[in-house]
N, C-alpha and C positions, 0 to 999 in steps of 0.2 A: 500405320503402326498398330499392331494388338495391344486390346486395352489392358491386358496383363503386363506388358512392358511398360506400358505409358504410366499404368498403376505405380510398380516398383522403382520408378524413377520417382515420379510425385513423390512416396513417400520419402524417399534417399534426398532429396534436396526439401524437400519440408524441414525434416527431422535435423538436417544439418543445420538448416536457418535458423528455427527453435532454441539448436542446443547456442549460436553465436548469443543471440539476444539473453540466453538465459546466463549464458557468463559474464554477460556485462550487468546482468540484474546482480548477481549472485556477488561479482567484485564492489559494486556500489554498496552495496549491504554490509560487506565487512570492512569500508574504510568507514562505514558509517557509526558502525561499532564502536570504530577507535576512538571518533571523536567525539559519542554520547560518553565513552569515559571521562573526557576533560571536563563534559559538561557535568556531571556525577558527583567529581573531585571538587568541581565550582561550587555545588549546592551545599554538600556535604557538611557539615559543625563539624570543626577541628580540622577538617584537613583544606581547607580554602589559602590557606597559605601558602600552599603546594603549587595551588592554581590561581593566584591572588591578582592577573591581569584578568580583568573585566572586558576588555577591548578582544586580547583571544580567545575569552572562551564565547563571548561572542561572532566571533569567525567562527568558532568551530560549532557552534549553534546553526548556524546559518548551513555551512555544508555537513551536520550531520542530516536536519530536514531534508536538502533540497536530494541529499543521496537516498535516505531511506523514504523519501515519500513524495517523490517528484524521481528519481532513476530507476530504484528498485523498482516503486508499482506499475510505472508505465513501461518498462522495460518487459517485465513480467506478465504484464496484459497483451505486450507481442509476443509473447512465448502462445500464451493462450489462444489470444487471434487465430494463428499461423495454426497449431496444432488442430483447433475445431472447423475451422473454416476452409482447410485445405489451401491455404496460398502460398502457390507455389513462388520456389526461389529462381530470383534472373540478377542480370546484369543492374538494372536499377534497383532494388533492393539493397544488393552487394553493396553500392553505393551509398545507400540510406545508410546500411547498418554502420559503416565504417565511419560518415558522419559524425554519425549520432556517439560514436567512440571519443575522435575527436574533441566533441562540445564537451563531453565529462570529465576527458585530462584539461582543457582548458579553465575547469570548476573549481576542479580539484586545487593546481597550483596555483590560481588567484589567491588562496590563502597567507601564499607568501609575499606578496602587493603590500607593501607599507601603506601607502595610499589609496590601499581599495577597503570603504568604511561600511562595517554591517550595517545593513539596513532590517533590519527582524519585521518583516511586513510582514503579516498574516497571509496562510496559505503558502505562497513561492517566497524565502525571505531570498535576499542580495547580498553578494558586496558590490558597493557600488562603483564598478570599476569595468571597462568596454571589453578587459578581457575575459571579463566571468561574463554579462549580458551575453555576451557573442558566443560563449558557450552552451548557453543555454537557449541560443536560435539553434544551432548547428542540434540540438539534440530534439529538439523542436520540431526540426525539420526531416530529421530520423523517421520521428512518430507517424510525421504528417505522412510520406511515400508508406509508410507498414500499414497503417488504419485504409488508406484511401488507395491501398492495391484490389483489384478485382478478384476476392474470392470464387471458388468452383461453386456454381449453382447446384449441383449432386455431388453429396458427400458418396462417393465411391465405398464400400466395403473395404475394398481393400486397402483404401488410404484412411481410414477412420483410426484413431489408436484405441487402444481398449478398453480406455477412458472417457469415451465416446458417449455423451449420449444427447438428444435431440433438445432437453431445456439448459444444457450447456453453450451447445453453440447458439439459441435465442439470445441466450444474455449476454456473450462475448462480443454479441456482433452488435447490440445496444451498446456495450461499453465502448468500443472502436467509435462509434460515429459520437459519442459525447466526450472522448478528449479530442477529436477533429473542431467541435462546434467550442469545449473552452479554447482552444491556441487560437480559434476564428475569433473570439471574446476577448482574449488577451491583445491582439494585435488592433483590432478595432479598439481598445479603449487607449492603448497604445500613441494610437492617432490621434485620438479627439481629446484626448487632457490635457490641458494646460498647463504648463513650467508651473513649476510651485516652487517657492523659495529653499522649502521644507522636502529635502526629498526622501524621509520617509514618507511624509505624504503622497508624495507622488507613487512612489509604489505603491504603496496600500492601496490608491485609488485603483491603480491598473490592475492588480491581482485578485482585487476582490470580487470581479464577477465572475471570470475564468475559473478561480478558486474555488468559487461554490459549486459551478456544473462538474468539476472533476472530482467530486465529493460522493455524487452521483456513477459515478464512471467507475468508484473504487468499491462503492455497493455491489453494482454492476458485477466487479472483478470477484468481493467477495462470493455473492449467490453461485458464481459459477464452478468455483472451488466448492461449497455445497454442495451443489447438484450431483458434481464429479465425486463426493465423499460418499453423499447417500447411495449413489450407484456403486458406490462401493461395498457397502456395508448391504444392499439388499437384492442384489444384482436388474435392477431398471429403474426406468425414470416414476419416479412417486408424484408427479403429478401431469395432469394430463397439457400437452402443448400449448393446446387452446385457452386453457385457463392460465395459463403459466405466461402466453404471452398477450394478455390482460391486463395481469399482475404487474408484469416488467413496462409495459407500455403507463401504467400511472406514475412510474417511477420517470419516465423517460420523455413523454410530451411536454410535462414541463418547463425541466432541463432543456428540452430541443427547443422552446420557443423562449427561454427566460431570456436570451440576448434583445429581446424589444425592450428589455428595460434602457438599455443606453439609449431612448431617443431622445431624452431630455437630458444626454451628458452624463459622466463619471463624476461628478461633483453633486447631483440633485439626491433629492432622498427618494428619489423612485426609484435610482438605483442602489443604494447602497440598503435603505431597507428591504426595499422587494425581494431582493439575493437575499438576507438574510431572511424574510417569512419566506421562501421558496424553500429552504435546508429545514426550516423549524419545523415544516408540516408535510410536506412530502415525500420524506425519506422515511422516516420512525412507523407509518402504520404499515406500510409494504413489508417491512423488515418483520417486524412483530407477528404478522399473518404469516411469514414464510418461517418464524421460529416456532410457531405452532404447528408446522406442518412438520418442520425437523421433530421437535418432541415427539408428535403421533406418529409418522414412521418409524422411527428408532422404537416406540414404546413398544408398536404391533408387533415389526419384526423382533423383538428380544422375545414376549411372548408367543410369538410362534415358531421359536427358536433358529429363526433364518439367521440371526447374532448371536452365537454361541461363543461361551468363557468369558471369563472376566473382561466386563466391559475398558477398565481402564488400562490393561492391555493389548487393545485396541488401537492402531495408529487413527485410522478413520474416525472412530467415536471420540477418538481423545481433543483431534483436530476440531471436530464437529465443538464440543462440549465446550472446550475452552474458548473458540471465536462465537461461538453464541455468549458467554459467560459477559466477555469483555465488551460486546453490542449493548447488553443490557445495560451494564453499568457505563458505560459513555451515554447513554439513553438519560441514565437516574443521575447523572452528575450535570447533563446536560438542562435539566429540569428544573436546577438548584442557582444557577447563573444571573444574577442579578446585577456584579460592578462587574469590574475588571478587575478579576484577581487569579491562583493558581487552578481553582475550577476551570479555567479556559483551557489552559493544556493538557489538566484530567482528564478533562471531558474526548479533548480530539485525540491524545496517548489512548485512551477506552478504547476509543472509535476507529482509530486505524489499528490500534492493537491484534484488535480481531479481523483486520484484513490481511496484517502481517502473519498471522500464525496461520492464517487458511491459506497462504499461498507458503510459508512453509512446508506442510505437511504435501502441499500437489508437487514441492519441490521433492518429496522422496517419493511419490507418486513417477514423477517426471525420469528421476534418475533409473527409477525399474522401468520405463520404457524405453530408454535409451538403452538399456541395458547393463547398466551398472547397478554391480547387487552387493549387499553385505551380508549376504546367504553364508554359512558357514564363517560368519567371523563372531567375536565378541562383541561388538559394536551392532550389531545387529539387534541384542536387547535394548540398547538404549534410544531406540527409533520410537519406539512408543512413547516412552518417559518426556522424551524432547520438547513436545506443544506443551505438556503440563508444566514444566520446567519454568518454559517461558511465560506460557499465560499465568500462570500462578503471579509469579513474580512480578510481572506488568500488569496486575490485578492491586496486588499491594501496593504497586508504586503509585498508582491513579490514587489511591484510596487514601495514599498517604500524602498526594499534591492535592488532594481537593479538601482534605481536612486542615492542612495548610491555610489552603485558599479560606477557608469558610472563618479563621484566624484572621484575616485581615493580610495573608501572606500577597506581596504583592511580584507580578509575572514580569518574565525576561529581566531579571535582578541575578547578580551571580557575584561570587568572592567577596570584596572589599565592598559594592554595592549594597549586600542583601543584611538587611536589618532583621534581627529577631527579636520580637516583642515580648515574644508570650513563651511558656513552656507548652502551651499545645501547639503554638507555629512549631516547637524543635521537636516535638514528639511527632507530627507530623511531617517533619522535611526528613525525620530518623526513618519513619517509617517508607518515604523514598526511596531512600537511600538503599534501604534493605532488599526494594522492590527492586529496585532498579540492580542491583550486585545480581539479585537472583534471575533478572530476565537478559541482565549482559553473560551471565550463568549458560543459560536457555542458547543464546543466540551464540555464543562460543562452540556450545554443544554443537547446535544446528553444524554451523561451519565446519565442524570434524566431521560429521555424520558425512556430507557431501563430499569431500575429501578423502575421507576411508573410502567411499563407495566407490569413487572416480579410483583412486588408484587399484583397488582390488576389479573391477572392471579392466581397466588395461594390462590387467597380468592373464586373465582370460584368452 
């Protein structure tokens, strides 16, 4: 077969695969929405009445997480995968992908299980009930066949998209094999932990090593939506391979080795502390080094006017600017962590903040190469405004959970549960509040954006 057909098929069944996984990231994202609403209504002074059962907005605690940051990011990471790596779509796949659908309607309507009880573990929370578990094997199992298919050793020209570029696919393919080795993490501690009377204990134990290496995995996800923005913004890769896969390799030996901590069991402190000094010191300097390189490229290029007009009209820069914004400050709230208070979900709201808004922004990246455009509509201005909308917003809401926290505000409390002591607890859960209206704001926007685009594409 000529390599020219074999090309235009690679890409026609890439591109189809891509777009299946990215509607399942794209659907989980907007049920996810729905129910950081209830969770908003639950925090909120005065209107907790509204949402005064503590037990559902606990459920809806549970699957707004597991959707927005267990479906969406891993979901999204097979977008990524597939698009840089070239793997191609087959019969097993097909299979995977439909799975892994499956496990997330089964997520979903566990909500309605009288008997299925939140368990809010850290990282992956539960209900704890075999038809949500089973869901979330079945989508598990999704991940496992997409990461662990044999990408093309030569990226093709012609199958490359045009977002392509060479320290994109290094870190895509780091990230693919570090959510392989947390499910490998997850299921070994799985095995080896003992019944516990307590079964939030029991999850917390299991979740929390798996939990930390996909921590890494979503760093991973962000750099690579970087990589893909800077090549946006200055047309090539700003830093050279070699050093790039250096950088990403300190990031990733780690992580790749940290499962020897379970040899003394899920219950010792070699595992539960070691996963946590492993997050505390090997994520944050990689990151920091690589926001100093975003600064100095963005800086050079404006001055040598490779980025011309108002920067904040910019999708690229605004993307870039806001997920660097939101790094630092999950960095600075991460710093501040002393008990257990609303600093903890500051700090990780910060920290995937700015994973969410950089994989937003490659989602209108994604949609102009599928070929759905907002060229000639009105909606087309508000593509830039979008990332700022949201990170702004989830700027204030962190800023206004950690000033909370720093109050004595205490985490996973909601309606009738949540005690206010102080007027800087209320001026800080107001400031939430505010945060959180303007990034459900953002993330409304986002969902129209994708939607005008898709339909104005199919009238094409």
């Amino acid at each position: 077969m000529p390599v020219e057909i074999w090309s235009i098929e690679s890409v026609l069944s890439q591109t189809d695969f891509s777009k299946r996984w990215l509607k399942l990231a794209l659907f989980s994202l907007m049920l996810a929405g729905l129910f950081s609403a209830v969770i908003v209504l639950a925090r909120t002074p005065g209107l907790t009445e509204f949402i005064n059962d503590p037990l559902f907005a606990r459920k809806s605690l549970v699957l707004h997480v597991d959707l927005a940051l267990v479906v969406w990011f891993y979901s999204f990471l097979a977008v990524l995968f597939i698009s840089l790596t070239s793997t191609t779509f087959n019969l097993r796949l097909n299979i995977a992908m439909k799975v892994a659908i499956v496990g997330v309607f089964m997520m979903v309507i566990s909500i309605f299980f009288k008997n299925a009880e939140p368990i809010l573990a850290n990282y992956i929370p539960v209900l704890d009930h075999p038809f949500f578990v089973g869901g979330i094997l079945l989508f598990g199992i999704g991940l496992i066949i997409t990461f662990s298919s044999k990408p093309s050793s030569v990226h093709s020209p012609k199958v490359k998209p045009s977002f392509y570029t060479d320290n994109a696919q290094q870190s895509i393919r780091y990230a693919g094999l570090l959510v392989l080795i947390a499910i490998c993490t997850f299921i070994t501690s799985w095995v080896i932990t003992p019944e516990f009377g307590n079964r939030t204990t029991f999850f917390e134990v299991i979740m929390w090593g798996g939990g930390h290496i996909l921590q890494f995995a979503n760093v991973l996800g962000m750099l690579t939506v970087w990589f893909i923005l800077l090549y946006k913004l200055t047309g090539g890769d700003t830093i050279s391979k070699a050093k790039n896969r250096v950088l990403l390799l300190i990031l990733v030996i780690p992580a790749s080795i940290s499962p020897l901590l379970l040899m003394d069991g899920t219950t010792s402190q070699l595992y539960y502390n070691g996963f946590t000094q492993l997050m505390r010191w090997f994520i944050f300097p990689v990151v920091l080094i690589y926001i100093g390189i975003v600064i100095n490229v963005v800086w050079k290029a404006r001055k040598s006017n490779q980025i011309s007009g108002p920067l904040f009209k910019n999708l690229y820069f605004n993307g870039l600017f806001v997920s660097v914004l939101l790094a630092v400050t999950g960095f600075s709230i991460g710093a501040m962590i002393r008990t257990s208070s609303t600093l903890i979900p500051a700090h990780y709201h910060a920290s995937l903040g700015s994973v969410t808004v950089a994989y937003m922004v490659m989602v209108f990246v994604l949609m102009k190469e599928y070929g759905y455009s907002l060229e000639g509509l009105k909606s087309a201005k508000l593509v830039s405004w979008q990332p700022l909308l949201f990170g702004i917003g989830q700027t204030i809401f962190v800023i206004g959970f950690a000033y909370a926290g720093m109050q004595g505000m205490g985490r996973k409390m909601f309606g009738s549960d949540q005690s206010i002591h102080s007027m800087e607890a209320m001026v800080g859960l107001g400031l939430m509040s505010i945060g959180g209206l303007l990034a459900m704001g953002g993330g409304l926007l986002f969902i129209y954006i994708v939607v005008k685009s898709y339909t104005n594409g199919l009238k094409k």
